[in-house]
Backbone as a chain_set.jsonl record, in Angstrom:
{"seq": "XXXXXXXXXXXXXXXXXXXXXXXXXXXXXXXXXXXXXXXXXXXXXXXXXXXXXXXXXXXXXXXXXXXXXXXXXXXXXXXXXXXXXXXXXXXXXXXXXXXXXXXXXXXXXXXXXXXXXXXXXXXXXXXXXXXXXXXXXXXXXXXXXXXXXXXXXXXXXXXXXXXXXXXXXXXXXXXXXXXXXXXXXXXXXXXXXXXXXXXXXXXXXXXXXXXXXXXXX", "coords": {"N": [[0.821, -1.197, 0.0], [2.008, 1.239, 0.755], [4.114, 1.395, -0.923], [2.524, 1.706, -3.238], [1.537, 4.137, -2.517], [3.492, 5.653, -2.395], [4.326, 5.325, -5.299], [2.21, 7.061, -6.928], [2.85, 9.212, -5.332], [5.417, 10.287, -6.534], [4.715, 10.117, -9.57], [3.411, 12.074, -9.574], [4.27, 14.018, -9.295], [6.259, 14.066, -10.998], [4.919, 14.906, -13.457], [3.737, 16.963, -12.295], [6.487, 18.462, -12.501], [6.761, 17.971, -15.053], [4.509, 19.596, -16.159], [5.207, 22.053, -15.335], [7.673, 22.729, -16.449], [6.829, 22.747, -19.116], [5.302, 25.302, -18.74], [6.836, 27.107, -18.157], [8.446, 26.771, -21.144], [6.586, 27.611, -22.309], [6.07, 30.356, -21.709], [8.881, 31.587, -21.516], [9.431, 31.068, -24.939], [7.546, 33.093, -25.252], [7.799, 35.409, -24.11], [10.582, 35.811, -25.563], [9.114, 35.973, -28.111], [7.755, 38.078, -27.285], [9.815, 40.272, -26.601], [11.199, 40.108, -29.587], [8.713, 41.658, -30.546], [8.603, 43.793, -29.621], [11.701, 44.707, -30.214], [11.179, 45.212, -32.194], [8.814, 47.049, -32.064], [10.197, 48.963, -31.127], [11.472, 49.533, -33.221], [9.865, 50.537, -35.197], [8.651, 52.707, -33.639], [10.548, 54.45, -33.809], [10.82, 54.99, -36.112], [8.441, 56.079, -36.999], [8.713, 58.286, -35.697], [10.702, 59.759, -37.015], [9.795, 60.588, -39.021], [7.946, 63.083, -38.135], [9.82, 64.389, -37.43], [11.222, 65.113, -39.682], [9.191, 66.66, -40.744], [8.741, 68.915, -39.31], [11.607, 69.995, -39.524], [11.086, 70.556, -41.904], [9.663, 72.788, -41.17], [10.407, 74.78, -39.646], [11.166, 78.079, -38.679], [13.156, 80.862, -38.861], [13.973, 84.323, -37.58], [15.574, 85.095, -40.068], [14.11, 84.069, -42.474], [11.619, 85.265, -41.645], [12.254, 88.045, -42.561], [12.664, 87.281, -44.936], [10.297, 87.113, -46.057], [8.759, 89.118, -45.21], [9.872, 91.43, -46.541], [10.167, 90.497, -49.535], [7.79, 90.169, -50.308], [6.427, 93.15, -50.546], [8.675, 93.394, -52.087], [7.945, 92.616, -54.35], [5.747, 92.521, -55.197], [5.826, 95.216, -55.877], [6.922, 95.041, -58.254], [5.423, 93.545, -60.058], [3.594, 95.606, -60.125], [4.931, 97.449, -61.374], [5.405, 95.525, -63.646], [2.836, 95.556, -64.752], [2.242, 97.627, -66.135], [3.347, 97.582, -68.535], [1.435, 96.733, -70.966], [0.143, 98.216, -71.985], [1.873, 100.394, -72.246], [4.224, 99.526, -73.642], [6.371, 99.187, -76.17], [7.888, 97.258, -77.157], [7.508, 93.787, -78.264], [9.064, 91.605, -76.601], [9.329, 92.956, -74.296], [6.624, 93.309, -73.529], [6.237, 90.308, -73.187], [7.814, 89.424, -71.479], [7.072, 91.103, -69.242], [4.993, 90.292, -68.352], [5.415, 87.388, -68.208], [7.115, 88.189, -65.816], [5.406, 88.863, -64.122], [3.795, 86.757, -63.946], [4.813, 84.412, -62.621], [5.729, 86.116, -60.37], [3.362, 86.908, -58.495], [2.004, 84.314, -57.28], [4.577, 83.754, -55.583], [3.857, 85.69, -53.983], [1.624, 85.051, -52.854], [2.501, 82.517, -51.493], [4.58, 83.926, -49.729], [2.702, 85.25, -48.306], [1.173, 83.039, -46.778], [2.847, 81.743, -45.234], [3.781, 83.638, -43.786], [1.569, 84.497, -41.98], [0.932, 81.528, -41.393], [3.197, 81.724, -39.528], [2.5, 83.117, -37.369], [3.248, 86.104, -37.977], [2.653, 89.484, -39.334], [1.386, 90.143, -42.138], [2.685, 92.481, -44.445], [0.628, 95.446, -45.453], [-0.997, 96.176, -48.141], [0.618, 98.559, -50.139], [2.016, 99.133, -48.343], [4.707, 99.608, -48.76], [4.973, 102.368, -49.971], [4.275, 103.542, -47.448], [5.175, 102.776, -44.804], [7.216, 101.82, -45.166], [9.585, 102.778, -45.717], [11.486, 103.534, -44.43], [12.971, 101.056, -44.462], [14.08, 100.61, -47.09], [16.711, 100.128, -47.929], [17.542, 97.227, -46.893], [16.143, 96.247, -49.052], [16.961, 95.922, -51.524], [16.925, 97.502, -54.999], [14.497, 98.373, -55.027], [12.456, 100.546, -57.026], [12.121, 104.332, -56.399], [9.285, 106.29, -55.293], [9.279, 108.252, -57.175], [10.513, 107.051, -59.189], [8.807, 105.2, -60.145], [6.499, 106.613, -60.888], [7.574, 108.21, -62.819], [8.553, 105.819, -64.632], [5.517, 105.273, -65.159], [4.653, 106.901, -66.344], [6.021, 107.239, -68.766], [6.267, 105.962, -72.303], [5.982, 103.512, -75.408], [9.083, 103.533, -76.862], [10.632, 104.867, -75.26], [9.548, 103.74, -72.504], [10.196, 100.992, -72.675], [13.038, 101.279, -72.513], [12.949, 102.374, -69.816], [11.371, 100.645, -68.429], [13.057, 98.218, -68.897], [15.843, 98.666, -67.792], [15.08, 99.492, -65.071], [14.09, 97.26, -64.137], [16.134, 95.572, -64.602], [17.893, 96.377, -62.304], [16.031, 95.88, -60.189], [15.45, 93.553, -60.507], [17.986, 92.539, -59.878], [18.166, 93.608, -57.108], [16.682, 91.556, -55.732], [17.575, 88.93, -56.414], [19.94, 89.454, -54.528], [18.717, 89.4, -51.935], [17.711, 86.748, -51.884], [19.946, 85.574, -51.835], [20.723, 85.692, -49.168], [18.687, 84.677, -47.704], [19.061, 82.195, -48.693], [21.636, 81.598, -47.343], [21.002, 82.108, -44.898], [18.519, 81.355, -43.709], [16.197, 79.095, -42.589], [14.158, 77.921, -43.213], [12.618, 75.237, -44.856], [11.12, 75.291, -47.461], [11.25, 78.292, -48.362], [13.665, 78.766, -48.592], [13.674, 77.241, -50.959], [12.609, 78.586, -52.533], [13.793, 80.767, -52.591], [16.395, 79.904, -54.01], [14.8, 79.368, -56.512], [14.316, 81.73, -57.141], [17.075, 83.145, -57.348], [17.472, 81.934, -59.639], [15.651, 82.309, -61.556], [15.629, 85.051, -61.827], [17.864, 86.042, -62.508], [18.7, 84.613, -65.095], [16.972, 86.014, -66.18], [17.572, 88.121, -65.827], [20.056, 88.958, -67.599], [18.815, 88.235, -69.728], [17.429, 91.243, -70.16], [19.767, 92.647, -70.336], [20.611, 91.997, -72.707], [18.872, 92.9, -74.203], [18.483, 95.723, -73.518], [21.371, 96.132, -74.772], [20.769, 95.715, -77.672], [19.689, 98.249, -78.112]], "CA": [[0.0, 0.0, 0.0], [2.552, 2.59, 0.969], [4.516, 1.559, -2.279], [1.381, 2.175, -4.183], [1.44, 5.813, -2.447], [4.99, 6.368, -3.29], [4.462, 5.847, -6.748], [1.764, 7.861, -6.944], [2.865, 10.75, -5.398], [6.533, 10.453, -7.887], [4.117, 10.268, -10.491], [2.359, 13.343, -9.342], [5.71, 14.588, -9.266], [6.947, 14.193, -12.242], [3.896, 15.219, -14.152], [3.574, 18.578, -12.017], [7.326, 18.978, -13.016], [6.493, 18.266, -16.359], [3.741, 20.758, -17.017], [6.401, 22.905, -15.03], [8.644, 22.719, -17.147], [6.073, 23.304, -20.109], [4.998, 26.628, -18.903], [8.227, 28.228, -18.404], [8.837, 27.064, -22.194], [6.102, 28.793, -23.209], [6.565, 31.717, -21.201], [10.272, 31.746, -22.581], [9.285, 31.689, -26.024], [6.259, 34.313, -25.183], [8.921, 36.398, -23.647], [11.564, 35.915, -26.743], [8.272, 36.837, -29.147], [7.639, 39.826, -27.249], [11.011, 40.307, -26.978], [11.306, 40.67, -31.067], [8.12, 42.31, -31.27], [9.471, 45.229, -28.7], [12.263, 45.668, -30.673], [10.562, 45.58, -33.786], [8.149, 48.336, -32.353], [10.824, 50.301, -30.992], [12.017, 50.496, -34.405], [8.693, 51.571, -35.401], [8.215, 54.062, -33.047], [12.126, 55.233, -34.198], [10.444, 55.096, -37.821], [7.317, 56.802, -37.385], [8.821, 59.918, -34.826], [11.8, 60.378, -37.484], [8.831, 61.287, -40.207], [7.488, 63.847, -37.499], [10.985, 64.97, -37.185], [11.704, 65.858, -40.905], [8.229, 67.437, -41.348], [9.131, 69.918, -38.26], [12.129, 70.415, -40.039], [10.807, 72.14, -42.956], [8.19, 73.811, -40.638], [11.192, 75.755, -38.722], [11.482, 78.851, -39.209], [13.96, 81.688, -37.854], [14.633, 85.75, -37.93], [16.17, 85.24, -41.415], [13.001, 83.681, -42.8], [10.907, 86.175, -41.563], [12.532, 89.449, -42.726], [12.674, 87.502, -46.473], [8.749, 87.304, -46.657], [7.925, 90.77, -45.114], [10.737, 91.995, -47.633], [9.975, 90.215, -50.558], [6.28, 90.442, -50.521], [6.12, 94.355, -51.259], [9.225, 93.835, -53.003], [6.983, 91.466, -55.608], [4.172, 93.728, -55.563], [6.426, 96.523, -57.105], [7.864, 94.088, -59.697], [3.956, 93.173, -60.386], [2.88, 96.867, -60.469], [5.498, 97.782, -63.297], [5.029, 94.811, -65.192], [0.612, 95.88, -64.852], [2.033, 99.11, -67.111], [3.837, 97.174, -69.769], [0.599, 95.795, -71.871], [-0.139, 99.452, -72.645], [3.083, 101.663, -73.076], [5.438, 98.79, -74.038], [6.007, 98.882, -77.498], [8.474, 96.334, -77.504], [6.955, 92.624, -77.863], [10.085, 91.009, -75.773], [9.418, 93.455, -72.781], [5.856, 92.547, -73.029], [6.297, 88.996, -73.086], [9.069, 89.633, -70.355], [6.453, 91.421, -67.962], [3.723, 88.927, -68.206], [6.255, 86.463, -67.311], [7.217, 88.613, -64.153], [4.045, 89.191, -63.086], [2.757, 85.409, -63.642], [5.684, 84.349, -61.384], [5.499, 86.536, -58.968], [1.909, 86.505, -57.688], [1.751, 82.909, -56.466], [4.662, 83.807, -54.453], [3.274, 86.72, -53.234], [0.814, 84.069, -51.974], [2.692, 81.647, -50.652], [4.735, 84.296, -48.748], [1.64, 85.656, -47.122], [0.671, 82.309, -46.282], [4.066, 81.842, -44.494], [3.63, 84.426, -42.761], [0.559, 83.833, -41.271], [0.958, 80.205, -40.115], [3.759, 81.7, -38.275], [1.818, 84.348, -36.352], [3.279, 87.675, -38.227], [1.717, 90.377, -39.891], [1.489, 90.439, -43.604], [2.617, 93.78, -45.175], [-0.133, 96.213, -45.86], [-0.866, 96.468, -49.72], [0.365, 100.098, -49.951], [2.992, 99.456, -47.261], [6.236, 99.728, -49.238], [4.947, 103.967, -50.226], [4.465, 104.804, -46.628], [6.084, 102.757, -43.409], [8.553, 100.653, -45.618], [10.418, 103.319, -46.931], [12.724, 104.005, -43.889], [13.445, 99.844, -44.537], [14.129, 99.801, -48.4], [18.058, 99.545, -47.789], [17.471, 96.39, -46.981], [15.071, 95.426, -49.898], [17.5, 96.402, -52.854], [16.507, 97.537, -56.244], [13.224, 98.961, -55.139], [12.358, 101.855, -57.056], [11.176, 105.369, -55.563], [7.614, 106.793, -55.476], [9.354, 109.037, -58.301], [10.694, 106.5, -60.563], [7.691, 104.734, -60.557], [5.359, 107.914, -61.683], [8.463, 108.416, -64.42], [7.768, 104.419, -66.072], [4.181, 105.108, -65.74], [4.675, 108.561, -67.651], [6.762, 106.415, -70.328], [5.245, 105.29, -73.434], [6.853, 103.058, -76.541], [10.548, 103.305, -76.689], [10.906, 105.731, -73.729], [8.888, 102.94, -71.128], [11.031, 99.873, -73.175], [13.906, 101.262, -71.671], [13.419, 102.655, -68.614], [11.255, 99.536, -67.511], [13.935, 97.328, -68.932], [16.936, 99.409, -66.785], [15.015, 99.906, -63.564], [13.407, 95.614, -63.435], [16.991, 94.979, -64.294], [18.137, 97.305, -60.637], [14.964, 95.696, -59.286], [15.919, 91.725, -60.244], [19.382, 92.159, -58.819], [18.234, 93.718, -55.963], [15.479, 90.474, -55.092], [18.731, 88.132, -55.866], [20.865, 89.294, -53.185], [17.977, 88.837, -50.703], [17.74, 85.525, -52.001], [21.335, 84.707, -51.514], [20.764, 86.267, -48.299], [17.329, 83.776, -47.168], [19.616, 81.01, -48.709], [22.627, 81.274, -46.556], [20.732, 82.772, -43.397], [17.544, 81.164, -43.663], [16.054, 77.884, -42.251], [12.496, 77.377, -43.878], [13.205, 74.678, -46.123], [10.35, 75.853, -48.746], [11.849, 79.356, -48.521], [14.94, 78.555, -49.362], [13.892, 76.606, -52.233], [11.938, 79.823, -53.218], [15.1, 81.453, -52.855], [16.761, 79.336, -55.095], [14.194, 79.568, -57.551], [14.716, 83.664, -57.763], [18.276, 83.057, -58.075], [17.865, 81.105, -61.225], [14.933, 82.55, -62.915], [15.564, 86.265, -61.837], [19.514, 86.234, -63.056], [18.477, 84.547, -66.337], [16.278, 87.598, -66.511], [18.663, 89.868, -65.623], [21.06, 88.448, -68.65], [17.81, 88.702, -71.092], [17.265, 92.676, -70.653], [20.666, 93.453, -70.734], [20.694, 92.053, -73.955], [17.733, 94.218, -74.648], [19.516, 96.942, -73.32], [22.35, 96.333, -75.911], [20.459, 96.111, -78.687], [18.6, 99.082, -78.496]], "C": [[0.849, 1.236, 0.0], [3.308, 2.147, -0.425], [3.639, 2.124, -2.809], [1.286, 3.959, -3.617], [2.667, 6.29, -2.945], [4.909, 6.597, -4.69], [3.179, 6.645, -7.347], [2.335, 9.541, -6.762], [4.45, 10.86, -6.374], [5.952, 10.385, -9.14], [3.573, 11.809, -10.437], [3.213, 14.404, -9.813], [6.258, 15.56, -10.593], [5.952, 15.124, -13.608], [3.791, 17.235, -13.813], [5.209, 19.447, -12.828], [7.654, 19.42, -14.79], [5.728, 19.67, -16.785], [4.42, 22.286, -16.346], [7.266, 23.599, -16.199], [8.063, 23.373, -18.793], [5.912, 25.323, -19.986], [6.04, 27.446, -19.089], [8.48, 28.24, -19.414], [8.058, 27.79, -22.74], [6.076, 29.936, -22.443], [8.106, 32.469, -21.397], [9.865, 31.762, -23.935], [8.318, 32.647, -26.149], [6.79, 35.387, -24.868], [9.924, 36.873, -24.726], [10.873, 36.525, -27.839], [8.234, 37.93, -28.914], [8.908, 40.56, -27.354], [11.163, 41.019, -28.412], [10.346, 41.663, -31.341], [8.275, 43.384, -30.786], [10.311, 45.805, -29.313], [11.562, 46.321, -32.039], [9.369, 46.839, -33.609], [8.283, 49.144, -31.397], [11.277, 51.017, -32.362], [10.56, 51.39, -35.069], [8.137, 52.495, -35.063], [9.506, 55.116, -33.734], [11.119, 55.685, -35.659], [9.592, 56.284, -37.519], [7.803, 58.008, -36.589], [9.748, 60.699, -35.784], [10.412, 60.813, -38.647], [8.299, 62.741, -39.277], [8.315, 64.776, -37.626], [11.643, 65.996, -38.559], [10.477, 66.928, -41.244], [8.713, 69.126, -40.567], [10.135, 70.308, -38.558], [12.174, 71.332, -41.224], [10.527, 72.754, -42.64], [9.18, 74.652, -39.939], [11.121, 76.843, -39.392], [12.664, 80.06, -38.733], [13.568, 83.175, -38.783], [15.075, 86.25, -39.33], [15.073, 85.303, -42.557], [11.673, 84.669, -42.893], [11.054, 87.597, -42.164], [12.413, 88.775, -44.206], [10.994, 87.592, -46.842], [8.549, 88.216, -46.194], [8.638, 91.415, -46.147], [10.766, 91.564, -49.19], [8.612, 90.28, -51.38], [5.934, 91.881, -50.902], [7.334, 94.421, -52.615], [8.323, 93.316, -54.603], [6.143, 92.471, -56.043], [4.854, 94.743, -56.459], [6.662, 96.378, -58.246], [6.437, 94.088, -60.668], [3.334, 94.211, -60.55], [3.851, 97.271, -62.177], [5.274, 96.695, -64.444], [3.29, 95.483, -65.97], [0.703, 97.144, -65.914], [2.65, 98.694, -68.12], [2.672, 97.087, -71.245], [-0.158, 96.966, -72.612], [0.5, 100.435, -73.101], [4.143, 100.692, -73.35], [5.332, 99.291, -75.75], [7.087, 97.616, -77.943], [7.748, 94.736, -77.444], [7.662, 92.258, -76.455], [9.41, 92.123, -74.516], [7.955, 93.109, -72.676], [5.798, 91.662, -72.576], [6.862, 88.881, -71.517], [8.253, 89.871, -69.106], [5.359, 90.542, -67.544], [4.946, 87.896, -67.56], [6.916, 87.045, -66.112], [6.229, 88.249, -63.67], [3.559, 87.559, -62.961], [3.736, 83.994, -62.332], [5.952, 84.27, -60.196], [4.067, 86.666, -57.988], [1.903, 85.407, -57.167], [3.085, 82.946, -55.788], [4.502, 84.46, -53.855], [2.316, 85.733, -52.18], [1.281, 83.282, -51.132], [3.725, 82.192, -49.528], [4.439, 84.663, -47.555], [1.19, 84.753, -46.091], [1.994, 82.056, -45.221], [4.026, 82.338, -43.082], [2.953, 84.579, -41.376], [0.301, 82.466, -40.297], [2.221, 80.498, -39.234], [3.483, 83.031, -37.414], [2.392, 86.062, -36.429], [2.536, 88.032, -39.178], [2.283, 90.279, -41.505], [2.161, 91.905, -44.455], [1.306, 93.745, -45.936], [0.326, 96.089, -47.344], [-0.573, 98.321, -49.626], [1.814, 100.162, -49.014], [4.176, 100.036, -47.752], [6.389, 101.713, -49.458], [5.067, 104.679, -48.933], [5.584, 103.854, -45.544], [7.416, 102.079, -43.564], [9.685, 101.255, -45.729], [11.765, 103.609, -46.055], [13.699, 102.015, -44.026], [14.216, 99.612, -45.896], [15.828, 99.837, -48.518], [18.422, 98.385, -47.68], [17.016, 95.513, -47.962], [15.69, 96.42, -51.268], [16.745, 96.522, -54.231], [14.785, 98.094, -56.207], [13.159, 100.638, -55.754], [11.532, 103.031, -56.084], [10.165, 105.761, -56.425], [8.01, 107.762, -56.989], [9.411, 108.788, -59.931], [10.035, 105.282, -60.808], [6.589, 106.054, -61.275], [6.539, 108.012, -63.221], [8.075, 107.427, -65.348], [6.562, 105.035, -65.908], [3.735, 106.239, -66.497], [5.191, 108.276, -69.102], [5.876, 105.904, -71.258], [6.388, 104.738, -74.249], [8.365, 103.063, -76.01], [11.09, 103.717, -75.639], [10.611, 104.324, -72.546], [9.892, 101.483, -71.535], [12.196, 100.15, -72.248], [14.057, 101.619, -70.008], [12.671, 101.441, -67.69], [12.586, 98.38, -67.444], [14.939, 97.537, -67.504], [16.339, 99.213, -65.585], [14.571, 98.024, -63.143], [14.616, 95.546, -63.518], [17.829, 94.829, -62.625], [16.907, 96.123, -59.546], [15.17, 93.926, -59.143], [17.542, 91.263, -59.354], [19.223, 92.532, -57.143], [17.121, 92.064, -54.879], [16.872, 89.453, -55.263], [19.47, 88.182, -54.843], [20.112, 89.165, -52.013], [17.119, 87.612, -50.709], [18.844, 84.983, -51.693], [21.451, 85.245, -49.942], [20.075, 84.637, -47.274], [18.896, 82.539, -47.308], [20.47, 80.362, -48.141], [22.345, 81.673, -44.892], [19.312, 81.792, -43.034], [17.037, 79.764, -43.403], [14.614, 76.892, -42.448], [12.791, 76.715, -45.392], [12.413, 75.144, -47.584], [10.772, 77.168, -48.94], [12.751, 79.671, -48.621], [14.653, 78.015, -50.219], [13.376, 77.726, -52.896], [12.836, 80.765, -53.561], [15.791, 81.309, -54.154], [15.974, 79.445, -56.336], [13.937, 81.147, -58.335], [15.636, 83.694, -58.033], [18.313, 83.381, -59.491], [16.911, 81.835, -61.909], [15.138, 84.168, -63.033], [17.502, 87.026, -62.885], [19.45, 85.751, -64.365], [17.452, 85.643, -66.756], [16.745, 88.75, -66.872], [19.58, 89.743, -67.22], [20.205, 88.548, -69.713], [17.872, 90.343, -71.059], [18.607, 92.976, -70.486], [21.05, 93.499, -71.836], [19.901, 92.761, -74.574], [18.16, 94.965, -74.872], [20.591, 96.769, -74.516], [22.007, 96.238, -77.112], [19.173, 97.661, -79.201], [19.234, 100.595, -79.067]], "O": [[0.5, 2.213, -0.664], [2.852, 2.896, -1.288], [3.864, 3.325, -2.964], [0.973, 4.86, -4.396], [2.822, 7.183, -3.779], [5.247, 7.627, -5.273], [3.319, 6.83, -8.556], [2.319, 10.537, -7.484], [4.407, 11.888, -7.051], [6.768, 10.627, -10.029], [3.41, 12.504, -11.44], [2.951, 15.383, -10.512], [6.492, 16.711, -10.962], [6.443, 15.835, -14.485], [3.778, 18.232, -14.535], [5.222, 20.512, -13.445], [8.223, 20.303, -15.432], [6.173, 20.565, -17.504], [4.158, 23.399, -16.802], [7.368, 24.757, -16.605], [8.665, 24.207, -19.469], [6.245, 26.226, -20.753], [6.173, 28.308, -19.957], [8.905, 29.353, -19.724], [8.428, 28.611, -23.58], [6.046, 30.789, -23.33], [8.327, 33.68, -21.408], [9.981, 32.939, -24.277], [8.205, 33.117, -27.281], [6.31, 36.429, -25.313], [10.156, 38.073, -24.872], [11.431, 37.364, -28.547], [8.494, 38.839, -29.703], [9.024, 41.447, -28.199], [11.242, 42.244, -28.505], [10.646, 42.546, -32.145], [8.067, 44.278, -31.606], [10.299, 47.035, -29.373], [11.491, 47.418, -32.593], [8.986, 47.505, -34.571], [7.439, 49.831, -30.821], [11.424, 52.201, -32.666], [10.417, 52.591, -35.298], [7.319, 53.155, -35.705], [9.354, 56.292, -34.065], [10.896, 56.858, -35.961], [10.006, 57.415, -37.773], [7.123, 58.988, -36.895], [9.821, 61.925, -35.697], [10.613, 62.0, -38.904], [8.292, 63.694, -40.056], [7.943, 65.92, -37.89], [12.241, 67.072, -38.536], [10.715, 67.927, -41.922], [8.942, 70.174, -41.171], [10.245, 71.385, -37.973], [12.846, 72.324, -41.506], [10.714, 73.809, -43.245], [8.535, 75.587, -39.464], [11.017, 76.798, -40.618], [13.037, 79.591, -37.657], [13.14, 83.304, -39.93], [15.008, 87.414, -39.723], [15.007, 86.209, -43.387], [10.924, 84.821, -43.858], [10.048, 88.3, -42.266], [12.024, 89.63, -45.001], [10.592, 88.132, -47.873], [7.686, 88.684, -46.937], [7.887, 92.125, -46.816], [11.361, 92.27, -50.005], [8.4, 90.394, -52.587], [5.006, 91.907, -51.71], [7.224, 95.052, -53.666], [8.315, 93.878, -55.698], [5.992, 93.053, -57.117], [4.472, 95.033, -57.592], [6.667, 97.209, -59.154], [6.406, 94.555, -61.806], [2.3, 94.037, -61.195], [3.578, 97.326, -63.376], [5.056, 96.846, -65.646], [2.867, 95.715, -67.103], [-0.283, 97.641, -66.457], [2.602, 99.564, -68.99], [3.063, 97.348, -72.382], [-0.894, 96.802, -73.585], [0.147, 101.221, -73.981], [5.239, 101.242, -73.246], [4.316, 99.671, -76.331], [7.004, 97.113, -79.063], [7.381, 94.492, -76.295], [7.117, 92.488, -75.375], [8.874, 91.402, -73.675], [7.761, 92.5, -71.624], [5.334, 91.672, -71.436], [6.298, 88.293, -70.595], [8.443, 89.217, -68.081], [5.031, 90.232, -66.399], [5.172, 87.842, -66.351], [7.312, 86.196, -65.314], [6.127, 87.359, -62.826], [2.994, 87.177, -61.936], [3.321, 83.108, -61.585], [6.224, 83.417, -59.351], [4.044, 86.452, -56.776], [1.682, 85.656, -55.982], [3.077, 81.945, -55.071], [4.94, 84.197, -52.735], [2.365, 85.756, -50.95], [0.729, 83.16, -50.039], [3.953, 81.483, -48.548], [4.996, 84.649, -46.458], [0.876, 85.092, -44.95], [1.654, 82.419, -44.095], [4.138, 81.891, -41.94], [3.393, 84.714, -40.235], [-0.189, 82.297, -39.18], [2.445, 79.741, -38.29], [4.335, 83.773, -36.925], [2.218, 86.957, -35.602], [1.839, 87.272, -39.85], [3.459, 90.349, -41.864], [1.478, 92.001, -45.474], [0.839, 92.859, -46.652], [1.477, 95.955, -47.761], [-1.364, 99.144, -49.165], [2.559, 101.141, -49.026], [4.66, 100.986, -47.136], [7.424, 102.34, -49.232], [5.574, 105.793, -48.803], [6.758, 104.22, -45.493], [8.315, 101.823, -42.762], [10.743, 100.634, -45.834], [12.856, 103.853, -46.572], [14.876, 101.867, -43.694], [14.932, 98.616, -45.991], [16.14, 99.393, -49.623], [19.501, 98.088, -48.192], [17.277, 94.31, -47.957], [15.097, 97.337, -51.837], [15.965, 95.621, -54.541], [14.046, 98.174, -57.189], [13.616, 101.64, -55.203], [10.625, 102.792, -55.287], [10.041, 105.698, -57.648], [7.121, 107.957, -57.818], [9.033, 109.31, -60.981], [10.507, 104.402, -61.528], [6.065, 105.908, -62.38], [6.201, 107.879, -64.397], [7.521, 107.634, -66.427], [6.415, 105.638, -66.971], [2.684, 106.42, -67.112], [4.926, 108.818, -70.176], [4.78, 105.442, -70.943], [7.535, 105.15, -74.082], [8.716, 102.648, -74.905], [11.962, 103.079, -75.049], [11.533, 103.998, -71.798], [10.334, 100.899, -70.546], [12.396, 99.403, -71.29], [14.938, 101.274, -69.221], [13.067, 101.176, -66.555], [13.026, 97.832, -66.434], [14.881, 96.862, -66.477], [17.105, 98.664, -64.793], [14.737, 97.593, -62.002], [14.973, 95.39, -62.351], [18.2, 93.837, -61.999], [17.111, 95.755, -58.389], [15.089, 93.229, -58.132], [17.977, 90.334, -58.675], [19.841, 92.024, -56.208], [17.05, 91.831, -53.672], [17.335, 89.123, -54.172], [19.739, 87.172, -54.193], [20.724, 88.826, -51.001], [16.176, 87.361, -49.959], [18.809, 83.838, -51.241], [22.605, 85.124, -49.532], [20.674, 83.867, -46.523], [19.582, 82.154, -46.36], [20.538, 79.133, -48.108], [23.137, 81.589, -43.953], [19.187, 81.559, -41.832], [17.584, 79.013, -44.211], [14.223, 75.79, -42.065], [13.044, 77.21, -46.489], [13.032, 75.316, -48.634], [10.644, 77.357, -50.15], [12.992, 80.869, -48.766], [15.662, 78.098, -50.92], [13.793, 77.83, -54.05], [12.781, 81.476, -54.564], [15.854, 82.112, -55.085], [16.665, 79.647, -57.334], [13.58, 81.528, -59.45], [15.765, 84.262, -59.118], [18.751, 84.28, -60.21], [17.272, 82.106, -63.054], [14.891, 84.692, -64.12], [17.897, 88.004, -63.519], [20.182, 86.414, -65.1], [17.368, 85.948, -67.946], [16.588, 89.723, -67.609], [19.588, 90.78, -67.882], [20.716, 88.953, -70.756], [18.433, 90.812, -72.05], [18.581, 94.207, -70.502], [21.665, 94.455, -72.308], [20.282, 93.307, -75.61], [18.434, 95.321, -76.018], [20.41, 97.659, -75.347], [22.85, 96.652, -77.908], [18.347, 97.902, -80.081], [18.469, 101.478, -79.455]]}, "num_chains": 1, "name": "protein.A"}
């Protein structure tokens, strides 16, 4: 009889040790799964915060950024007012052609400076601003003509307005380049530096068209 209990309870034994022994394996490989799937969604958290990370990178903006859209936005507008007098005292085709292609240009970034502006909580320049509160600023905002030699082009007609728009957009495209090479090396709004870049290139192949103007006239 007591044999018969002995091997009972070493049966009992062995059995409890067994399903012992079971759980811990699956709690070791349940541990080793989570294990992989932990790292695997640390990397996924790594993944998905570094997309957060680059977006917030374009979205920066600084001091540099800001002075090129309050400064470029009237400067545009001026560019976009003299071209608005070409389509009636030009008489040259080429400077027509020339001002339509300013003006169609510059308006959509007039827009997307404003918008700039705005999602980062400054003030837009006033339409109008550059005639009255800008004017102690336009040292900074090269190539802007004065209230004078704007009334002069819009007094120009035919050959007279050919040249003096040509001459003064040329003054007026070099002066928007250097506060593009300005944004580009100071500036930390990745879309406003590419905007930069894109005045560079299309305003300096501009500049290199009316001077050829200029020399054949």
């Amino acid at each position: 009889m007591n044999r018969k209990r002995s091997l009972v309870r070493r049966t009992a034994v062995l059995a409890a040790s067994g399903v012992t022994a079971l759980v811990l394996a699956a709690c070791g490989s349940s541990g080793n799964d989570t294990g992989a799937a932990g790292h695997g969604g640390h990397r996924a958290t790594d993944s998905a915060s570094a997309v957060p990370s680059a977006s917030a990178s374009q979205g920066q903006h600084n001091a540099a950024d800001v002075t090129f859209a309050k400064g470029m936005i009237p400067h545009h507008r001026q560019a976009v007012e003299m071209a608005d007098l070409a389509p009636d005292r030009a008489r040259s085709a080429e400077v027509k052609k020339l001002a339509a292609e300013i003006k169609a240009a510059q308006d959509p970034e007039i827009e997307k400076l404003s918008g700039w502006l705005t999602s980062w909580g400054e003030t837009v320049p006033a339409e109008g601003a550059m005639d009255h509160s800008m004017h102690g600023d336009m040292e900074g905002m090269g190539g802007m003509m004065s209230a004078e030699e704007m009334t002069e082009l819009e007094n120009a007609s035919g050959q007279a307005f050919d040249t003096a728009f040509t001459e003064m957009m040329t003054e007026h495209h070099e002066g928007a380049v250097e506060m593009a090479k300005t944004e580009q090396s100071a500036g930390a709004h990745t879309p406003a530096r590419e905007m930069a870049a894109d005045i560079i290139d299309s305003q300096s192949a501009e500049i290199e068209q009316m001077k050829k103007l200029l020399e054949e006239k």
